[in-house]
N, C-alpha and C positions, 0 to 999 in steps of 0.2 A: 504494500500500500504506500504512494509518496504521500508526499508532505502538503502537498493539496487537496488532499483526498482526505489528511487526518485534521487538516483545519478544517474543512468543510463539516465533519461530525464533531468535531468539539462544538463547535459556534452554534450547531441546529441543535446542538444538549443544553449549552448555554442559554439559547433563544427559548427552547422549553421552560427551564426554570426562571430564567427571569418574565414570562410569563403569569407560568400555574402560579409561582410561588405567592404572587402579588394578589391574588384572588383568592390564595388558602388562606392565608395571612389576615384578610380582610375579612373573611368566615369567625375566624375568630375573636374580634375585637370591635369589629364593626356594631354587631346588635349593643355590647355596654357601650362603647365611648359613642354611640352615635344617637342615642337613645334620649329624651327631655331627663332622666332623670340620673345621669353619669355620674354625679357625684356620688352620690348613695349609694353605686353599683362599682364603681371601675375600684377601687381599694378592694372590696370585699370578693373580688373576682379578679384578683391581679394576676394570678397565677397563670389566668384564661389570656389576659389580654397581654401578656409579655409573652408566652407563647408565641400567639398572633404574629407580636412585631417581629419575636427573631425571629419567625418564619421567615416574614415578610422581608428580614433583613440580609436574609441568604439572596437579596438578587441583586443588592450592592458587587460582591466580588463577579457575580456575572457581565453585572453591567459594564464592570471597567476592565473583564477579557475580553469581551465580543469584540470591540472595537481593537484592539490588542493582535488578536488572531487574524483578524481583516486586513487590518493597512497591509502586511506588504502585498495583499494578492489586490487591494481598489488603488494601492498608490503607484501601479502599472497603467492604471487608464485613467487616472485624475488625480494626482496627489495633492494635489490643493485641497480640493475635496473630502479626502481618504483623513488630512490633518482635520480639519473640519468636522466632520463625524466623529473623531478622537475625542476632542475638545465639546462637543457636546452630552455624547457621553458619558466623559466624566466629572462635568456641572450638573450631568442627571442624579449622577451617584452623591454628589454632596449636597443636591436638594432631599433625597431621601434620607439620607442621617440627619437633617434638621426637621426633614416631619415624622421622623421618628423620636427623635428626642421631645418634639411638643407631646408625641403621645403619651410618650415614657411619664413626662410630668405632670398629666393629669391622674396620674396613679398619687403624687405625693399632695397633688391639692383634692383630691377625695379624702386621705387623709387626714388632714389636716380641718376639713368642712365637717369629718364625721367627730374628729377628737372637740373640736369647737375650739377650745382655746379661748375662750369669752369674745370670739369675735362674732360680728355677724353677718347671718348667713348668707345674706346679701353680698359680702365682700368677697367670699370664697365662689359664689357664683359669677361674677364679676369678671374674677379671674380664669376662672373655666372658658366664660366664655370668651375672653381673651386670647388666651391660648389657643380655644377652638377656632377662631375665624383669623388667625396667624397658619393655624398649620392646613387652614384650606385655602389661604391664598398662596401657599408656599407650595401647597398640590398644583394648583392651577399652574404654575408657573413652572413646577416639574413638567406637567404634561403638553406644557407650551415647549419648553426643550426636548422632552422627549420628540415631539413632532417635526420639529425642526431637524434633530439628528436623521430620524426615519425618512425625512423625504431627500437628506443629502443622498442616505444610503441607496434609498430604490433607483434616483435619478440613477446613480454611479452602475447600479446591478441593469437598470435598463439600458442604457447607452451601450453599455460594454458588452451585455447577452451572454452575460456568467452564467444567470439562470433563465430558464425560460422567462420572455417578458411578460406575459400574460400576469404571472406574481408578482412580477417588480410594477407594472402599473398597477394592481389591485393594490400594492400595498405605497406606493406611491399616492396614489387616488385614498386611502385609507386614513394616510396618515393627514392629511389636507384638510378630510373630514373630520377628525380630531381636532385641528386646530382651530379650525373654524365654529366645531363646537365648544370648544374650552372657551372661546371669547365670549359667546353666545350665553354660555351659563355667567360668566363673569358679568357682566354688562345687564345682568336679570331679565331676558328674555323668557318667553315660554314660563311663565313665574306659577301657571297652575300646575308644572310637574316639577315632582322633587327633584333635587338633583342629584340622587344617586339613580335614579331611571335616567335622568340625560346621559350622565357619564357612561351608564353602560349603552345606552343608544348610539354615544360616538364612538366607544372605545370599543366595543363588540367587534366592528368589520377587521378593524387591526391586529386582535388577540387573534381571532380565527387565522387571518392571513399570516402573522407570525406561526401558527401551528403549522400551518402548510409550508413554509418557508422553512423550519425546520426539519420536519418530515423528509423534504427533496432536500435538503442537504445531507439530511444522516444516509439517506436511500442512493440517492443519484453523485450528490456531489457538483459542484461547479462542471462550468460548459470547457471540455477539453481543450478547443477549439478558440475559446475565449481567454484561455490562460494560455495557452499556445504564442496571439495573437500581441 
């Protein structure tokens, strides 16, 4: 097997996990910390929601191989580009350690709201909900660079016809729709659906299309032809 053949299944294992991982993760933590009544809930069920986040947190080292294992076979047909994806990347990964750390710290402000401490309760919800709309603008802003990365990358994988393009424009076309809905929830659009039904409305075509995209990497591998070239 060469060395093209064993990137190309590293990166479609990577693409899985950083993936699933992000949606088990979210299985577990999302009903407490997303709930009106988090306070009350997320200390007394820490165990559940720190789970969640290191789940969640296994797709940092993903995040910043994929692009890693890529460059030298995209910095053949656009290196400017191939840096670019690099650098998006992994501003992906240091948004996801700061919205995992706001998570992390509404475990010590439950806490804190359960022990009371003569303060009141109002203050400790205050801050919750401080926290909470920092680590959802800090989301939004992840999935705005995530989108960003994604569409340097498909451009790079269509032009070049690594993979068949049919994937690279769906996930091209995917990732545009992402960003165009991330602005859309930003901006309070569509304000009668929540926004965890939009997020999965925008992000749904990209998770699928990353599964396929990984798939044909583990299966097939990059266009012979195009690494030839």
């Amino acid at each position: 097997m060469n060395s093209d053949r064993q990137i190309a299944i590293i990166v479609g294992i990577l693409f899985i996990i950083a993936t699933v991982m992000l949606f088990i993760g979210g299985v577990f933590y999302n009903p407490i910390l997303s709930s009106p009544d988090y306070l009350d809930n997320a200390y007394p069920n820490r165990t559940i929601v720190i789970i969640g986040i290191l789940l969640e947190f296994t797709i940092v080292p993903a995040i910043l191989l994929i692009p890693v294992f890529l460059f030298p076979i995209l910095k053949k047909h656009n290196e400017a580009l191939a840096l670019g994806y690099v650098g998006f990347r992994f501003l992906e990964a240091v948004l996801i350690i700061v919205i995992e750390s706001f998570r992390l710290s509404l475990i010590n402000v439950s806490q804190d709201y359960l022990n009371g401490g003569g303060m009141d309760a109002s203050y400790f919800q205050n801050i919750g909900n401080a926290i909470q709309a920092m680590s959802d603008w800090t989301f939004s802003l992840y999935v705005i660079v995530f989108a960003l990365g994604a569409l340097i990358l498909y451009f790079v994988l269509f032009t070049s016809e690594l993979i068949p393009r049919i994937i690279s424009a769906w996930g091209f076309i995917a990732a545009a729709l992402m960003l165009i809905g991330t602005v859309i929830i930003m901006v309070g659009m569509f304000a009668g659906i929540s926004e965890v039904e939009l997020n999965l409305i925008f992000a749904m075509p990209i998770a699928v299309q990353e599964m396929v995209l990984a798939a044909w990497l583990i299966l097939k591998g990059f266009n012979p032809s195009a690494i030839a070239s």
